[in-house]
MILUMTI-755485 format. One record per atom (N, C-alpha, C): z, y, x; residue number from 1; atom name; residue in one letter. Coordinates in steps of 0.05 Angstrom, whole numbers. Atoms other than C-alpha are relative to their C-alpha. Layout:
- z_y_x_k_a_r
- Z_Y_X_NUM_CA_A
...
This chain:
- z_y_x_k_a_r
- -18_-13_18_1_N_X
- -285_188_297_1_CA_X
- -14_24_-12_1_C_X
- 13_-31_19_2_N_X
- -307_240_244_2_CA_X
- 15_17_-11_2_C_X
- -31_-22_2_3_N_X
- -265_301_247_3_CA_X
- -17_15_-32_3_C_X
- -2_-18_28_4_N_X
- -263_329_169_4_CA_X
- 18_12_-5_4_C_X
- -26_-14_11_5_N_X
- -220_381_137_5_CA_X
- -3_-10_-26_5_C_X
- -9_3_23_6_N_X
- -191_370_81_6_CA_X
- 1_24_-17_6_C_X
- -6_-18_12_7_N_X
- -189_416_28_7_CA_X
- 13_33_2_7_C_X
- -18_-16_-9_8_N_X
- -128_452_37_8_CA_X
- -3_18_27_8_C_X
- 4_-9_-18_9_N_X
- -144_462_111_9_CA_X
- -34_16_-1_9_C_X
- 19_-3_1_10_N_X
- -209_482_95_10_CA_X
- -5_31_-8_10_C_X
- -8_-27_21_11_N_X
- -187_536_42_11_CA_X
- 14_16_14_11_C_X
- -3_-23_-21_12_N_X
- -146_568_101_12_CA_X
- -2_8_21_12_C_X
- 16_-6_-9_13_N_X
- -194_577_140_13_CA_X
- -21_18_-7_13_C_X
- 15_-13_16_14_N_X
- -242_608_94_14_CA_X
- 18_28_-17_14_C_X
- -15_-33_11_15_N_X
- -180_658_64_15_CA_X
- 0_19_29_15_C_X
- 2_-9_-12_16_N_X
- -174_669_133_16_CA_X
- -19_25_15_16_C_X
- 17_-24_-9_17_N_X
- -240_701_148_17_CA_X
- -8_16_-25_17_C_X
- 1_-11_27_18_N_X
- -232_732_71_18_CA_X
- -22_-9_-21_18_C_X
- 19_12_16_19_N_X
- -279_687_39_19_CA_X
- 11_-21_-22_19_C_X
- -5_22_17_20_N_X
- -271_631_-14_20_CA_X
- 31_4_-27_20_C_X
- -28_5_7_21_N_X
- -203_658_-46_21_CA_X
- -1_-6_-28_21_C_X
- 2_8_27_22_N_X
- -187_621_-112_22_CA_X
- -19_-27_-6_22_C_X
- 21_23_2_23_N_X
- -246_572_-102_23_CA_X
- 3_-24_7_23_C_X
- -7_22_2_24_N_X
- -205_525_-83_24_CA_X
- 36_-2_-8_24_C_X
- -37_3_9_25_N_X
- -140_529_-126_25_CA_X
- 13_-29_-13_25_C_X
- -2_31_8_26_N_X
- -145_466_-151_26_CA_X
- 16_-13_22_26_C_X
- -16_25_-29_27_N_X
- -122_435_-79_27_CA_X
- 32_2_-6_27_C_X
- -32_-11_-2_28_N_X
- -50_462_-97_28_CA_X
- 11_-21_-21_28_C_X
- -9_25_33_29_N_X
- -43_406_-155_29_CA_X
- -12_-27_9_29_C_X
- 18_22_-8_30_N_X
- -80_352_-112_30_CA_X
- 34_-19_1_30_C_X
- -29_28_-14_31_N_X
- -34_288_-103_31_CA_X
- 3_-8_27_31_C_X
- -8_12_-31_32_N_X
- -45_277_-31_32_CA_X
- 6_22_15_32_C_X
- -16_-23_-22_33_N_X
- -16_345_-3_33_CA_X
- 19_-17_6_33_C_X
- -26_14_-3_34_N_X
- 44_303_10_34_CA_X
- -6_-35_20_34_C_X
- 8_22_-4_35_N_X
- 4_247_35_35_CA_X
- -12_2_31_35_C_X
- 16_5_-31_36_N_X
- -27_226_115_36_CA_X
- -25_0_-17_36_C_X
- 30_-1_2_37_N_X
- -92_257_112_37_CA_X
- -14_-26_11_37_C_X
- 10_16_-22_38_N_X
- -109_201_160_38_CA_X
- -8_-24_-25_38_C_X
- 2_19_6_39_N_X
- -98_151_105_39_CA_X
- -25_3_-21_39_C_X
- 15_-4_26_40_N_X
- -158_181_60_40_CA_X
- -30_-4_19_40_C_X
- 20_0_-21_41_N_X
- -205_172_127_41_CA_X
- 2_-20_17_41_C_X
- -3_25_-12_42_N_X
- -202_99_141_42_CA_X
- -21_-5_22_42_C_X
- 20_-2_-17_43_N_X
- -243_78_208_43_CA_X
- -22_-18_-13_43_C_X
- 23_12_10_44_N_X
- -281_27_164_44_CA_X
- 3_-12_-30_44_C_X
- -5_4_27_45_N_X
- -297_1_95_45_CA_X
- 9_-30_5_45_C_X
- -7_25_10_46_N_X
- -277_-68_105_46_CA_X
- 29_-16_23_46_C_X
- -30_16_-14_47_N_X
- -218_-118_140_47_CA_X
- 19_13_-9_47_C_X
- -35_-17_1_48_N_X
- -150_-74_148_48_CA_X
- -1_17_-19_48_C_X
- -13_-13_14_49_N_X
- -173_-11_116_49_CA_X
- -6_2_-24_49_C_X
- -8_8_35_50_N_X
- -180_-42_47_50_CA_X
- 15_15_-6_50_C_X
- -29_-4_15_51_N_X
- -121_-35_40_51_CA_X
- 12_34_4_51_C_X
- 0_-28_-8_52_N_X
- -117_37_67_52_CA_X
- -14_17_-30_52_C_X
- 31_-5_25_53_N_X
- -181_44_18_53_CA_X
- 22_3_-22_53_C_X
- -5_13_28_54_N_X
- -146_14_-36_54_CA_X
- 36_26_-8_54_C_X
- -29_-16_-1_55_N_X
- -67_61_-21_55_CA_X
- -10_25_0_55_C_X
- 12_-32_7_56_N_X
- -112_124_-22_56_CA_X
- -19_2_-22_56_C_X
- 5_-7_40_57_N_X
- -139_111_-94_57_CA_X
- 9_2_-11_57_C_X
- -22_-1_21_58_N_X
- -77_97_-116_58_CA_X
- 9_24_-1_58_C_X
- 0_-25_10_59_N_X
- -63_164_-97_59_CA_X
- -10_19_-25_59_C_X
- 20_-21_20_60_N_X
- -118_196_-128_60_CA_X
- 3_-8_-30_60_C_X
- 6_20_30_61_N_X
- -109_140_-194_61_CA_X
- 20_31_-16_61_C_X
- -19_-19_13_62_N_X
- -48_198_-210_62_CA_X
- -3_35_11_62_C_X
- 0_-28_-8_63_N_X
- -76_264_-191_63_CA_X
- -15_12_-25_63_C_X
- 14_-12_26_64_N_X
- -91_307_-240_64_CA_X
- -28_22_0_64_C_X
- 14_-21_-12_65_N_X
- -143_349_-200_65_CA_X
- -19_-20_7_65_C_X
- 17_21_-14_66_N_X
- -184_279_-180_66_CA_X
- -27_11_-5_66_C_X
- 25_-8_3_67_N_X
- -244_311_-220_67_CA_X
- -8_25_13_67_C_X
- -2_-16_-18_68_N_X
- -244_372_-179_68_CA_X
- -4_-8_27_68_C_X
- 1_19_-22_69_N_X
- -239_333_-122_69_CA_X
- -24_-12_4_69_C_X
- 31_5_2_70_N_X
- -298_298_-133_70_CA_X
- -24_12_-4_70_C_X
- 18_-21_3_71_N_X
- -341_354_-152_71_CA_X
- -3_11_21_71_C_X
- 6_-11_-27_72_N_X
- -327_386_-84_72_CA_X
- -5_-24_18_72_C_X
- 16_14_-18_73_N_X
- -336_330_-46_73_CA_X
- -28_-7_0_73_C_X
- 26_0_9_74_N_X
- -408_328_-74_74_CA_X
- -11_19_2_74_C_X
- 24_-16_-9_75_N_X
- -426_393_-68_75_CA_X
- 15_11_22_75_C_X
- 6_-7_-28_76_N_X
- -400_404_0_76_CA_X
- -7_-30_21_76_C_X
- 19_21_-29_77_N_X
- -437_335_30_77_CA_X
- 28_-19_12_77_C_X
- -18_11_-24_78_N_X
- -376_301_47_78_CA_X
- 1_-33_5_78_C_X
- 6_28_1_79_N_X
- -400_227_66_79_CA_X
- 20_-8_20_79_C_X
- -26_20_-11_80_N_X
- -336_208_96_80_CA_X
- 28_1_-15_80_C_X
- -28_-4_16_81_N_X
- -266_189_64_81_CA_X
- 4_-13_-29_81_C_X
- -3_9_27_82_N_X
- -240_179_2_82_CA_X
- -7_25_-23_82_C_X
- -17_-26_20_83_N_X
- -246_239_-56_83_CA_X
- -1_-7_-22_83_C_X
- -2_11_40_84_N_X
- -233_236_-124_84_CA_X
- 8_-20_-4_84_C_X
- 0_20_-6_85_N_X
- -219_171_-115_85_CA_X
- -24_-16_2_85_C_X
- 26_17_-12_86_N_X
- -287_144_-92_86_CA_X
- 0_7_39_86_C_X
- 3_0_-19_87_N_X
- -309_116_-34_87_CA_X
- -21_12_19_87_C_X
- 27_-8_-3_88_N_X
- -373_144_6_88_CA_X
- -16_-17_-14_88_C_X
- 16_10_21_89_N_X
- -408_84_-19_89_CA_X
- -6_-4_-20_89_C_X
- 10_-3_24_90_N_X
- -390_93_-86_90_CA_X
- -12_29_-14_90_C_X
- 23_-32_13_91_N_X
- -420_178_-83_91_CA_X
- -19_-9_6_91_C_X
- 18_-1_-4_92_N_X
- -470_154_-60_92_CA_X
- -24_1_-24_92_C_X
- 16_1_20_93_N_X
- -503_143_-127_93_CA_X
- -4_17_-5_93_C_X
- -4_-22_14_94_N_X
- -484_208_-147_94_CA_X
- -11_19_13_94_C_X
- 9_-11_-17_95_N_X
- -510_234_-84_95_CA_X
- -38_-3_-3_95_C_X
- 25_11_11_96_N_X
- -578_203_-106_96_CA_X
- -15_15_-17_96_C_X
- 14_-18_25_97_N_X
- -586_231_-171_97_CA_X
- 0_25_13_97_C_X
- 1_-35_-8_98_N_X
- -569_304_-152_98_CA_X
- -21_9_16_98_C_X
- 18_-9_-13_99_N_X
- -616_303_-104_99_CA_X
- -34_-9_-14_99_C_X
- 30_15_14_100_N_X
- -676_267_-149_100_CA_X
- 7_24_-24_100_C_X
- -6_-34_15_101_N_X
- -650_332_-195_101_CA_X
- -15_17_7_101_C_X
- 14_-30_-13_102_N_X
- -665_385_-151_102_CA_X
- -37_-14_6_102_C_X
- 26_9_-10_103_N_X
- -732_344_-124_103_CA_X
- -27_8_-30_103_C_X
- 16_-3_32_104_N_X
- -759_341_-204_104_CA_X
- -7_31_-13_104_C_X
- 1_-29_13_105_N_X
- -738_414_-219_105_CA_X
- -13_18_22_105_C_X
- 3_-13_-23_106_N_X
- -767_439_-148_106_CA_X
- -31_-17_-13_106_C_X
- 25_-3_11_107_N_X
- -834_405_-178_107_CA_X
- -10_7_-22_107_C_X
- -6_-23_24_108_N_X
- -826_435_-246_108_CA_X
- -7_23_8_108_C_X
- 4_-19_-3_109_N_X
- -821_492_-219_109_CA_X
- -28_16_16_109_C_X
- 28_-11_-12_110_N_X
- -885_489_-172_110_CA_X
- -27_-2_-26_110_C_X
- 19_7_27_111_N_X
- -925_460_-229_111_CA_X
- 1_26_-19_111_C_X
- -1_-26_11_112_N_X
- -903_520_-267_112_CA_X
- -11_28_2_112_C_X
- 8_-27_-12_113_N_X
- -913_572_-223_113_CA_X
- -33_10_1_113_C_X
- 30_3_-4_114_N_X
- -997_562_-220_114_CA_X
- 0_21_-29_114_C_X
């Protein structure tokens, strides 16, 4: 089992020790506050929680914050779950490029520096 916070829980934790505040206001307009975290953190991608998979996109299909959502799950690393409505295996592409980004502009920049 892979214990993740979610957003929300995440954000008060971080107001807590006076950090992050505002940086995640977006979570307050998410569609699955209302929703079993559990069902956005299926134990696997295939058999039963398809369909798990599939009832926590539909969420996200009507959130108006989904692109938000996905932007933080990308840049805080989060390879488990659902966000935005993708699955890990479908950031993963996205997880790809960003990092073949920084790799290109991190030799750019050595090449430069001479």
């Amino acid at each position: 089992m892979v214990a993740t916070q979610v957003p929300g829980q995440r954000a008060g934790a971080e107001d807590q020790r006076g950090a992050g505040a505002g940086r995640l206001e977006w979570w307050r307009w998410a569609a699955c506050q209302e929703a079993d975290p559990e069902l956005f953190f299926p134990v696997a991608a295939q058999g039963p929680a398809r369909g798990e998979i599939a009832r926590a996109k539909a969420v996200c299909a009507g959130c108006r914050v989904r692109r938000q959502c996905l932007q933080f799950a990308l840049a805080t690393s989060q390879m488990h779950g659902v966000w935005g409505g993708t699955t890990e295996e479908e950031r993963l592409p996205h997880v790809r490029r960003e990092r073949e980004l920084r790799e290109r502009a991190g030799a750019v920049r050595v090449t430069t520096v001479h």
